[in-house]
matplotlib code that plots the C-alpha trace (Angstrom):
import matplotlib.pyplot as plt

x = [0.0, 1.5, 1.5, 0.9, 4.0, 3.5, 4.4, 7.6, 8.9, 8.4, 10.1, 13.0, 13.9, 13.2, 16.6, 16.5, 16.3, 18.3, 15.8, 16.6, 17.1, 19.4, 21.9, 21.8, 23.1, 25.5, 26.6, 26.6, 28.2, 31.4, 31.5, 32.2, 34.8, 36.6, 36.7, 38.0, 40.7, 41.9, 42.0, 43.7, 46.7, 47.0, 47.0, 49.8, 52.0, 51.6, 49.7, 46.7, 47.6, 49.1, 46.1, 43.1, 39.9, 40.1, 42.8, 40.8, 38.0, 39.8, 41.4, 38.2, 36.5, 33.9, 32.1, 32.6, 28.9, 29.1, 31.9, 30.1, 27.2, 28.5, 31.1, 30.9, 34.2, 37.8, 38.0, 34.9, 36.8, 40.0, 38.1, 36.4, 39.7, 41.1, 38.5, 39.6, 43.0, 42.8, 39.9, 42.2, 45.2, 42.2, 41.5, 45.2, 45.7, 42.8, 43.8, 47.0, 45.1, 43.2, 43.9, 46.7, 45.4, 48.7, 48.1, 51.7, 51.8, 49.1, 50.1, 53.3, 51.5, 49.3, 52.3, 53.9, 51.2, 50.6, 54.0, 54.2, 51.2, 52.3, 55.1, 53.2, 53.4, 49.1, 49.4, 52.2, 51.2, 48.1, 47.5, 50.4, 51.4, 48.1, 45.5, 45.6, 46.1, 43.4, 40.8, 41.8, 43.7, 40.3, 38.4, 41.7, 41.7, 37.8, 38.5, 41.6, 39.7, 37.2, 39.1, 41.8, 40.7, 38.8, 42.3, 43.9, 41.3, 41.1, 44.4, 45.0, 42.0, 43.9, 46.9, 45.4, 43.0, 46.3, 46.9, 44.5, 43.7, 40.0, 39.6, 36.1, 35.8, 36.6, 39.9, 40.9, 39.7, 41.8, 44.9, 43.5, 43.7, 47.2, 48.2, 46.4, 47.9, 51.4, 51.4, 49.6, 52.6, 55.1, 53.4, 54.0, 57.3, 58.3, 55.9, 57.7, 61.5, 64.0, 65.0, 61.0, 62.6, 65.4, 62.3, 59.9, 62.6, 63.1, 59.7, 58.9, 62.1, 60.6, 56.9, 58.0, 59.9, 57.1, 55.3, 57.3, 57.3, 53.4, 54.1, 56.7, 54.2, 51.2, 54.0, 55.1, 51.1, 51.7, 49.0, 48.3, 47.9, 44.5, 44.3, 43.5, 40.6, 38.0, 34.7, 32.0]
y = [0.0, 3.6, 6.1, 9.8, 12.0, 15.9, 18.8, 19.4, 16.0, 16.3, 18.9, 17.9, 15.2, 17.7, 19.4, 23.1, 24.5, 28.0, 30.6, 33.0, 35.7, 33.9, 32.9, 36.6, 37.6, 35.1, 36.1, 39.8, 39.1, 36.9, 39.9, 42.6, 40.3, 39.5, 43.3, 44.4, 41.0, 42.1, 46.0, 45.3, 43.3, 46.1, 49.1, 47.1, 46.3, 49.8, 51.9, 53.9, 56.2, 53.2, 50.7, 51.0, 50.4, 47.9, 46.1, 45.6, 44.0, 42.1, 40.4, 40.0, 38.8, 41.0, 44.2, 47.5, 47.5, 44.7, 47.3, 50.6, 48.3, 48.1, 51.1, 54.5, 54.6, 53.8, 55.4, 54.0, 51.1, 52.3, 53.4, 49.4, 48.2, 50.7, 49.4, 45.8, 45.8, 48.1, 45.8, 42.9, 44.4, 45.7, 41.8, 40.6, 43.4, 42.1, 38.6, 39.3, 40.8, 37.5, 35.6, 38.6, 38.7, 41.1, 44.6, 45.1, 42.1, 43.0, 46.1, 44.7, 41.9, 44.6, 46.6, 43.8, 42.7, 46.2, 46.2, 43.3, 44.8, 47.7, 46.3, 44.1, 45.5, 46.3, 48.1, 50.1, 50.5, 51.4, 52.5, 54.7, 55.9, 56.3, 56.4, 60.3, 61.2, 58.9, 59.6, 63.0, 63.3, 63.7, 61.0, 58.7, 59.7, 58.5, 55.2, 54.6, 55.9, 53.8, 50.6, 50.8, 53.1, 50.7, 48.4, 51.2, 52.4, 48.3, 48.6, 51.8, 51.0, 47.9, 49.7, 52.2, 49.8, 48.4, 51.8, 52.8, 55.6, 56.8, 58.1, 59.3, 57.8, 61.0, 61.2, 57.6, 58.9, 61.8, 59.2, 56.4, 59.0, 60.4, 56.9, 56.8, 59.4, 58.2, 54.6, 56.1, 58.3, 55.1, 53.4, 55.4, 55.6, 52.2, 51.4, 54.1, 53.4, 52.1, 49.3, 49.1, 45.5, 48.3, 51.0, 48.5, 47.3, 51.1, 52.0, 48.8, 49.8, 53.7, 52.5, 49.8, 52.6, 54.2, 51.6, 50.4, 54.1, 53.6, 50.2, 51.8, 54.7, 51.5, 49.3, 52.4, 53.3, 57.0, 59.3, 61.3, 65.1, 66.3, 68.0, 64.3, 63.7, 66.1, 66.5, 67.4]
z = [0.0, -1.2, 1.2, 0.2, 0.1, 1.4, -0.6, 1.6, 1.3, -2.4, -2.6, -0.8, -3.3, -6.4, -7.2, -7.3, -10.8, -10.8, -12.1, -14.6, -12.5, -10.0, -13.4, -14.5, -11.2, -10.9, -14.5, -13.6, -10.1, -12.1, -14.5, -12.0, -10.3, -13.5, -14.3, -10.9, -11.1, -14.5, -13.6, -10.3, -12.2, -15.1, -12.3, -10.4, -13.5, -15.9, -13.6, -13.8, -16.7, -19.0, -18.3, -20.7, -20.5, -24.3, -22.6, -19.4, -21.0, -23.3, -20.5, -18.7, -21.8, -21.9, -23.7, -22.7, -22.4, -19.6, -18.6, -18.5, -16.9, -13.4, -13.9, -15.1, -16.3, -15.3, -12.2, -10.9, -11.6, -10.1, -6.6, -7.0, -6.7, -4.4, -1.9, -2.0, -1.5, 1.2, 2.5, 2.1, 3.9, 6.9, 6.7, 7.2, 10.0, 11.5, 11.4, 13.2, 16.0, 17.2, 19.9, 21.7, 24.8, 26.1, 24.8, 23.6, 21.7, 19.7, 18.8, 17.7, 15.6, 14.0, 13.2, 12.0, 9.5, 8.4, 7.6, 5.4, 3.7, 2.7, 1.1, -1.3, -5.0, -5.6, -2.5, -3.1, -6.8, -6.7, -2.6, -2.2, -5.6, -7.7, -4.9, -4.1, -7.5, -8.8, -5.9, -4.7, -1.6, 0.3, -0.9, -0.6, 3.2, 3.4, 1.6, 3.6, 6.9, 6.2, 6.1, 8.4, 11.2, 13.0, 13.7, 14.8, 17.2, 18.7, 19.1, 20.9, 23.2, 24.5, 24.9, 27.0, 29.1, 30.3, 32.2, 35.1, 32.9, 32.7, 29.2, 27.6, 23.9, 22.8, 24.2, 23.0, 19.5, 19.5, 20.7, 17.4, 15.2, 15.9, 15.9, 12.4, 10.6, 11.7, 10.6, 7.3, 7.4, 8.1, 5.6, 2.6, 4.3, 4.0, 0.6, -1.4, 0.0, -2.4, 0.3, 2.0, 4.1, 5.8, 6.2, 7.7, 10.3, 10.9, 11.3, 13.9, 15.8, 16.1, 17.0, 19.4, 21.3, 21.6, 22.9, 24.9, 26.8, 27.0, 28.5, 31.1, 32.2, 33.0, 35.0, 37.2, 37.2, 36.1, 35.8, 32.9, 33.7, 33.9, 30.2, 29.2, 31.3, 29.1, 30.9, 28.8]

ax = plt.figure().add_subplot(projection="3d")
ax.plot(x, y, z, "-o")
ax.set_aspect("equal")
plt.show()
């Protein structure tokens, strides 16, 4: 005798037929990524100025229509590419961060990673040399902000919960973004250096002092003056 079979166990032995629309999406969604894969390599190896927009989507294997589709032109593209290697390095900078429970070891693994970042060629090619020229120096600050800030703000936070210091979030913002704009600073340093392997070491060595005077004012429980406690 046959039993009936419900709707949701019939279901569950149909296969799933993509639709139409998912395909088209899937198509569109490859498309972009091959544009943004082949641009990325072109920007690294000739630079912005010397990489065309015929060459790009020959090597992606598309139309400049599928092109102008999800771009409005090469710097759209640029700024698409921009945004994911300076996503990827945020990503490796993050990654170094996990599982540092000592506040000066993670600081000095975050340095570390940003440091081997910024001396890979896309980032140096097309971060530090065409980035402000490409975006504008204050749109390349927003991107740049907007990617790398938050690293730099977990790691000054640990380093100043080690002290008994009571600091308002705006007073540990004001320390995160010094400490911003000076590995920015370090970082073009080191990516634009003729020997970037002697800059890096340089750089580490000048940060770690200063970290290691931060760690020297928690051990001996020195007080900050007063200016730093801001009272609204």
């Amino acid at each position: 005798m046959l039993r009936s079979v419900s709707k949701s166990a019939v279901s569950k032995l149909v296969p799933k037929v993509p639709t139409v629309g998912s395909r088209r999406a899937a198509y569109s969604a490859s498309t972009k990524r091959a544009l943004i894969d082949v641009a990325e390599q072109l920007f690294t190896d000739h630079g912005y100025a010397s990489a065309s927009l015929d060459q790009i989507v020959a090597g992606a294997q598309v139309t400049k229509g599928a092109l102008y589709h999800h771009f409005s032109g090469k710097q759209a593209l640029f700024e698409a590419v921009f945004e994911r290697v300076e996503s990827d390095a945020a990503r490796a900078v993050k990654g170094a961060l996990r599982g540092h429970r000592d506040p000066w070891d993670k600081a000095l693994a975050g340095l570390r990673a940003f440091l081997e970042v910024v001396q890979e060629p896309r980032y140096r090619r097309i971060v530090i040399q065409e980035g402000p020229a490409v975006l504008g120096y204050e749109r390349y600050r927003e991107q740049e902000e907007r990617s790398t800030f938050a690293n730099v703000l977990d790691i000054v936070k640990s380093v100043l919960a080690a002290g008994k210091w009571d600091l308002d979030e705006a007073m540990q913002q004001t320390f995160a973004r010094i400490f911003f704009g000076a590995m920015s600073s370090a970082g073009e340093a080191v990516s634009s250096s003729d020997d970037p392997i002697a800059a890096a070491v340089r750089v580490e060595t000048a940060i770690g002092f200063i970290l290691s005077g931060f760690q020297a004012l928690v051990e001996n429980d020195v007080a900050l003056p007063n200016a730093f406690h801001v009272v609204e």
